[in-house]
C-alpha positions as CSV (number, residue, x, y, z in Angstrom):
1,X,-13.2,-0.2,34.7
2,X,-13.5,0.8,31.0
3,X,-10.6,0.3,29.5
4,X,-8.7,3.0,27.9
5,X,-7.3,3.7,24.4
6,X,-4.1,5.2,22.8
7,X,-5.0,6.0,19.4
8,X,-1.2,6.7,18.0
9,X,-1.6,6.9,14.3
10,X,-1.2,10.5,13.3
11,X,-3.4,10.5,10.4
12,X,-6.4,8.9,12.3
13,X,-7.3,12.6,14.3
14,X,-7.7,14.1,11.4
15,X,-10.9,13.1,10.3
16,X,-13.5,14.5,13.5
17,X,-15.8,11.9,12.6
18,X,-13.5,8.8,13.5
19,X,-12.3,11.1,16.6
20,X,-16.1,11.6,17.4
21,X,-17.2,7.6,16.7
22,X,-14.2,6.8,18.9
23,X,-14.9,8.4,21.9
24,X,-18.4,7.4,21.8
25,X,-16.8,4.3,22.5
26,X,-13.8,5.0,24.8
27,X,-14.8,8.7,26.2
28,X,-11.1,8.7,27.9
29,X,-9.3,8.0,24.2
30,X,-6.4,10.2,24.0
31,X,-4.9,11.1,20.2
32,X,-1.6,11.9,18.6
33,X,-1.4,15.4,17.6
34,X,2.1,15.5,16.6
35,X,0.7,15.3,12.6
36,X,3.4,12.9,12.4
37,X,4.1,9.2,13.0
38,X,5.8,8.2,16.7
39,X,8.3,5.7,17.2
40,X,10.9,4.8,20.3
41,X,10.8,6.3,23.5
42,X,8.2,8.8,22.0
43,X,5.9,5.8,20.8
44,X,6.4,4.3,24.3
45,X,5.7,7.2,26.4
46,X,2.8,7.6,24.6
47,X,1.0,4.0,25.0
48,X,1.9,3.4,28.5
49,X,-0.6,3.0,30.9
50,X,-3.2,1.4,27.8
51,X,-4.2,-1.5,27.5
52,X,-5.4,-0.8,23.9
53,X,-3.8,1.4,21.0
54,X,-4.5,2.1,17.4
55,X,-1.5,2.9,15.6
56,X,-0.9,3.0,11.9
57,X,2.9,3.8,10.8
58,X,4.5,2.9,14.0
59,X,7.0,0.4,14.2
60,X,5.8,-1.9,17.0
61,X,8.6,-4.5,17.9
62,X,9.8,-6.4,21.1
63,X,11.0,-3.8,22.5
64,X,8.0,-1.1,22.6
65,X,5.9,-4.3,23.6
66,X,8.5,-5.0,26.8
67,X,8.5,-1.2,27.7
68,X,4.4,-1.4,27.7
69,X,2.9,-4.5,28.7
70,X,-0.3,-3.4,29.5
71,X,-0.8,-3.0,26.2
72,X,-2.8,-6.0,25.1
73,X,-4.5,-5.3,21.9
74,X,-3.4,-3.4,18.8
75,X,-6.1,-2.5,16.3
76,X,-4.2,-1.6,13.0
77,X,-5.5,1.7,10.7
78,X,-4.7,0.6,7.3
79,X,-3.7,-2.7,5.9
80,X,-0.3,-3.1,6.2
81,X,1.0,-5.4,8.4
82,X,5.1,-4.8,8.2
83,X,5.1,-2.2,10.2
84,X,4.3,-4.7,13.8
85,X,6.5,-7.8,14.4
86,X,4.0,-10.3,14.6
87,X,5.7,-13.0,16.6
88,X,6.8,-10.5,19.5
89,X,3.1,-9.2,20.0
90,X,2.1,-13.4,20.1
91,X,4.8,-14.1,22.6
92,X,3.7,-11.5,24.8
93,X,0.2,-12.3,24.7
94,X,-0.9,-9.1,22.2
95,X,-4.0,-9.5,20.0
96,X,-3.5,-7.4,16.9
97,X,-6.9,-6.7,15.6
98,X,-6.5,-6.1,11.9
99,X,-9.4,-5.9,8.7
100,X,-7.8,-6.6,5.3
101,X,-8.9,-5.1,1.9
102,X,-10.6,-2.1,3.6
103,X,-8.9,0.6,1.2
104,X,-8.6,-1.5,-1.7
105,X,-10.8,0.6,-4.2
106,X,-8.9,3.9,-3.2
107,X,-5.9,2.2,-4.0
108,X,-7.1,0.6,-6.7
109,X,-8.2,3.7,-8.6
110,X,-4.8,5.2,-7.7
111,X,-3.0,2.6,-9.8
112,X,-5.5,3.2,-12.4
113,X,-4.7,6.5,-12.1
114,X,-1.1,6.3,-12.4
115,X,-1.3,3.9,-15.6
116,X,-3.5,6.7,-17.6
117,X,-0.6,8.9,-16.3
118,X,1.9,7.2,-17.9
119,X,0.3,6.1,-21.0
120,X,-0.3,9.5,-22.3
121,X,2.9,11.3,-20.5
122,X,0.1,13.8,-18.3
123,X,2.7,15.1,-16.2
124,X,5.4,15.8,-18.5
125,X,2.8,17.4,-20.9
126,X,1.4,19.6,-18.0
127,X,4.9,20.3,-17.1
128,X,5.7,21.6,-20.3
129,X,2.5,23.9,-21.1
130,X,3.3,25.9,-17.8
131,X,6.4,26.5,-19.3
132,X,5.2,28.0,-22.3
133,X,5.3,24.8,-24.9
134,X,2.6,23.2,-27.0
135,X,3.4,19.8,-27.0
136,X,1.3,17.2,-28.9
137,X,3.2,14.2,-28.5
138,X,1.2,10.8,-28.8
139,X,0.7,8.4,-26.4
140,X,-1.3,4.5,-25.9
141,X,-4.8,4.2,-24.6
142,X,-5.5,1.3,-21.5
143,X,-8.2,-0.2,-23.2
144,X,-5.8,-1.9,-25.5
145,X,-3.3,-2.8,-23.4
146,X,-1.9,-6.0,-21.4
147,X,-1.9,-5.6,-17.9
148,X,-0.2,-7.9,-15.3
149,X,-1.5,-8.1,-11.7
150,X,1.5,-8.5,-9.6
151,X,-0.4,-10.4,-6.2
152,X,-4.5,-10.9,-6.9
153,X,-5.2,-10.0,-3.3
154,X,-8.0,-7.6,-2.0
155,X,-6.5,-4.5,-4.1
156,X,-5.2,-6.8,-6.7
157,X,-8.6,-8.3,-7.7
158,X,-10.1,-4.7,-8.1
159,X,-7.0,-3.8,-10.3
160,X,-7.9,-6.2,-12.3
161,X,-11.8,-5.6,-12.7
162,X,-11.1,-1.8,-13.2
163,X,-8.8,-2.4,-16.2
164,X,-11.1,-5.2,-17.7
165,X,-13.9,-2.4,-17.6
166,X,-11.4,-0.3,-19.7
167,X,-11.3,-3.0,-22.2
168,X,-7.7,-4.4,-21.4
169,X,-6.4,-7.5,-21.0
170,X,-5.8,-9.1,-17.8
171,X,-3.2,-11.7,-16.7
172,X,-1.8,-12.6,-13.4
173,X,0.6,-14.0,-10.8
174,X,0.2,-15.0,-7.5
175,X,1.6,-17.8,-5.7
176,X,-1.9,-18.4,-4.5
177,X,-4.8,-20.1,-6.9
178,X,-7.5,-17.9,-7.4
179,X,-8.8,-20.1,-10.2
180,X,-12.7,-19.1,-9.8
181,X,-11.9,-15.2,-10.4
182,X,-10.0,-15.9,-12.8
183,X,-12.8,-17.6,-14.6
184,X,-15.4,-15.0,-13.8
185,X,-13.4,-11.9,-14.2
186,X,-11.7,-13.1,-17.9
187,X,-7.7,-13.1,-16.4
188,X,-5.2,-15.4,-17.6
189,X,-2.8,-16.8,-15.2
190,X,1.0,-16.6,-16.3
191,X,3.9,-17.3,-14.7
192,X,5.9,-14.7,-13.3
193,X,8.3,-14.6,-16.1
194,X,5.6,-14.4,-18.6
195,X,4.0,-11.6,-17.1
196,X,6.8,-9.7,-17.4
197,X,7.6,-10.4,-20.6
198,X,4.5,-10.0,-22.2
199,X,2.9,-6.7,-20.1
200,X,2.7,-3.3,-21.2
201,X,2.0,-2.3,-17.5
202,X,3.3,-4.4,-14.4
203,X,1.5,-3.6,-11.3
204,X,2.2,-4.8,-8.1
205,X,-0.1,-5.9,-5.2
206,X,2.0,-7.4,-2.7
207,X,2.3,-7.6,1.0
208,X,6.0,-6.7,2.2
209,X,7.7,-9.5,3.9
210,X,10.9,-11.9,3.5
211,X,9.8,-13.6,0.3
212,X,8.5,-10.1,-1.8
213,X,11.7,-7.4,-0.5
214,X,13.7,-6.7,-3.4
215,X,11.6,-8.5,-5.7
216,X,11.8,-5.9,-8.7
217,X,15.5,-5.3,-9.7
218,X,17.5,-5.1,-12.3
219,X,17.1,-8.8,-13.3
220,X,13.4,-8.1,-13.5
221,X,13.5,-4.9,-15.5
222,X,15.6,-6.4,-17.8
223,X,12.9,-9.0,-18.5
224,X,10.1,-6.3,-19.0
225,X,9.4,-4.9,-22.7
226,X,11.1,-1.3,-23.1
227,X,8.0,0.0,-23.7
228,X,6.5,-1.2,-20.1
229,X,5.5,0.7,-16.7
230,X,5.9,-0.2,-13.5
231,X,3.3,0.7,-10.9
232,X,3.9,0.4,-7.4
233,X,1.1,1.1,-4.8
234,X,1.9,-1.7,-2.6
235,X,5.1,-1.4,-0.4
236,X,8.5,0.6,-1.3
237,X,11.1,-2.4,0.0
238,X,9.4,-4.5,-3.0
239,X,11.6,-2.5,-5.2
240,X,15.1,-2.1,-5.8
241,X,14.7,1.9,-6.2
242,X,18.5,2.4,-7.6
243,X,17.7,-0.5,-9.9
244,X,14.9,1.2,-11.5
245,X,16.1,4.7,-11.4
246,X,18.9,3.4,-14.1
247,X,16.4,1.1,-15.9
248,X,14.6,4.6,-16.3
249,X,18.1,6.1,-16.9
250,X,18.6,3.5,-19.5
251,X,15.0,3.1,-20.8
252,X,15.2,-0.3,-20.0
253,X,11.5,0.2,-19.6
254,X,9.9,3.3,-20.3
255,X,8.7,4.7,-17.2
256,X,7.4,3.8,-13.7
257,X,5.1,4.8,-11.0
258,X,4.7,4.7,-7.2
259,X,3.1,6.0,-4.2
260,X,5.9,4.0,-1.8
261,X,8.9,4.3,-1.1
262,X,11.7,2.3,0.9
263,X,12.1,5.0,3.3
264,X,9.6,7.5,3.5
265,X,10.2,10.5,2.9
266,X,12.4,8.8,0.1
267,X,15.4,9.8,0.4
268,X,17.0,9.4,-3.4
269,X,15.9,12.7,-4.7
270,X,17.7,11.4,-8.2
271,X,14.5,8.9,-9.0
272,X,12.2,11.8,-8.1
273,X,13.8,14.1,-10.5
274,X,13.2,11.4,-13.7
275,X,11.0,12.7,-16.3
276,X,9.9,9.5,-16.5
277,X,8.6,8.7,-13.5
278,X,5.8,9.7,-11.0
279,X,6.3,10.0,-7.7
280,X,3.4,10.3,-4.7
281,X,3.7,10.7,-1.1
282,X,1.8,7.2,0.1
283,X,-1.5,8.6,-0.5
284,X,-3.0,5.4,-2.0
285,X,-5.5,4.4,1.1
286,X,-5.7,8.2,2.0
287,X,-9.4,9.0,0.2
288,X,-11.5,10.0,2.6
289,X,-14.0,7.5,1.8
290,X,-11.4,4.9,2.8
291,X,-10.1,6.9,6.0
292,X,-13.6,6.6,7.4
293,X,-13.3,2.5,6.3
294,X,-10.0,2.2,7.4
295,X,-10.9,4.3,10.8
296,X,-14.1,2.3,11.7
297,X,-12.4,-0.9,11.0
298,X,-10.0,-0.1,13.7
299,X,-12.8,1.5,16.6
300,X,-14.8,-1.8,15.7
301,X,-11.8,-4.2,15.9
302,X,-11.2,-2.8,19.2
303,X,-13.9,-5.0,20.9
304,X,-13.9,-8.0,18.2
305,X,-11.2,-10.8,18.9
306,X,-12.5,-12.6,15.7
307,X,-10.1,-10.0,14.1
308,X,-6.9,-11.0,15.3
309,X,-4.3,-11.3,12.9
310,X,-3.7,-14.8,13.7
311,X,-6.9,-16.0,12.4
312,X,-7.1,-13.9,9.1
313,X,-2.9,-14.0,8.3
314,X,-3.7,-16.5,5.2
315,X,-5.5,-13.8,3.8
316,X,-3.0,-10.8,4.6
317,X,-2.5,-8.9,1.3
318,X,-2.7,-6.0,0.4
């Protein structure tokens, strides 16, 4: 008997395409409709009786695996990998199915993006000419600034080649040796403290786990320039977001950027408010070309064991 599939993520049924390619596949594929992410009791209800489920923002931990043990593969839309405790899906015999790097030049162009923002002050000056003002204030240009990779994974690397087509210099850190792009793509490897230091835009590229929560806080704003941004398209719990709301406060640096937040919706309207920061609703991996990627990753991991997460986990960044 073909086996059936629970496609939970919310965002995935949006696109008819993905919902059409699916059920192709698995003609009994049932969808979330809710426009929204499930979790507890609602999460469970909805995967039992599958043996297979695509889910994207759910939390997926020993407890939703206990409650559904039929389930026996997970095929993840979107990169992130925090969202699914690992070690209860082995010890229950689960195969998550995940492809990295799929929506790395969507968010890649978004961090682009949010640099040119800053530099030049685009919001604040729109802001202000809907209001009635002229303002003709100056700002700095990317081609001739230093740029610091934060993690030279998947979206990291194309960071990197992006800003060195805008003429800017490139360095890096990563606890990982990536010696040979280095080489080819023109980045200098720093340490962590020089790249703080010495980097008129810090950008981060990380995957969330023990070793990268809280990793920007006060300590680390402190060692930026004041004249620094901070980008964050990457994951919200890499960032201490009271810390940086008073480096902002105290133009420690001089402003930030993110598409992530520690709890989403964020719930400090205070940072939001800032005029010097911006401030999107995770949209990073949500251009369509990368929802079709990100959406036929997941149908093909369905049936491909080679894409367990156990044998690609060295490479799980962003």
């Amino acid at each position: 008997m073909r086996s059936r599939v629970a496609v939970a993520s919310h965002s995935f049924p949006k696109y008819e395409t993905l919902r059409r390619e699916l059920l192709q596949r698995y003609p009994d594929a049932v969808f979330n409709e809710t426009r929204q992410p499930l979790a507890g009791d609602a999460l469970i209800a909805f995967l039992n009786g599958f043996e297979k489920a695509i889910t994207g923002l759910e939390v997926l931990d020993a407890s939703v695996f206990d409650a559904v043990p039929e389930l026996k593969i997970v095929s993840k839309y979107g990169v992130g990998l925090d969202m699914i405790d690992l070690a209860a899906a082995r010890a229950r015999g689960v195969s998550i199915r995940w492809t990295p790097g799929v929506n790395r030049q969507a968010v890649a162009e978004l961090a682009i993006a949010f640099m040119i923002a800053l530099a030049r002050n685009l919001l604040p000056a729109a802001r202000d000419l809907r209001d009635g003002k002229w303002p003709q204030g100056s700002g700095r240009q990317l081609s001739s600034a230093v740029v610091g990779i934060v993690g030279c994974g998947h979206v990291g690397k194309s960071v990197a080649r992006l800003c060195r087509a805008f003429g800017a210099r490139v360095v890096a850190y990563d606890i990982r040796r990536y010696d040979d792009f280095y080489r080819d793509a023109g980045i200098t490897p720093v340490s962590f403290e020089e790249l703080l230091g010495g980097s008129d835009f810090v950008t981060l590229h990380l995957p969330l786990d023990e070793s990268t929560r809280v990793m920007f806080g006060a300590p680390q704003f402190a060692g930026m320039k004041p004249t620094s941004f901070l980008v964050n398209t990457s994951r919200g719990g890499i960032v201490d977001e009271t810390a940086l709301a008073r480096a902002l406060v105290d133009r420690t640096i001089a402003g930030a950027a993110s598409d992530v937040f520690g709890v989403e919706p964020p719930a400090d309207r205070d940072l939001l408010k800032l005029p010097n920061f911006v401030g999107t609703p995770h949209i990073g991996g949500s251009s369509i070309e990368a929802a079709l990627a990100m959406g036929r990753a997941a149908i093909a991991a369905l049936d491909d064991p080679d894409r367990d997460v156990s044998k690609t986990l060295a490479e799980a960044v962003p």
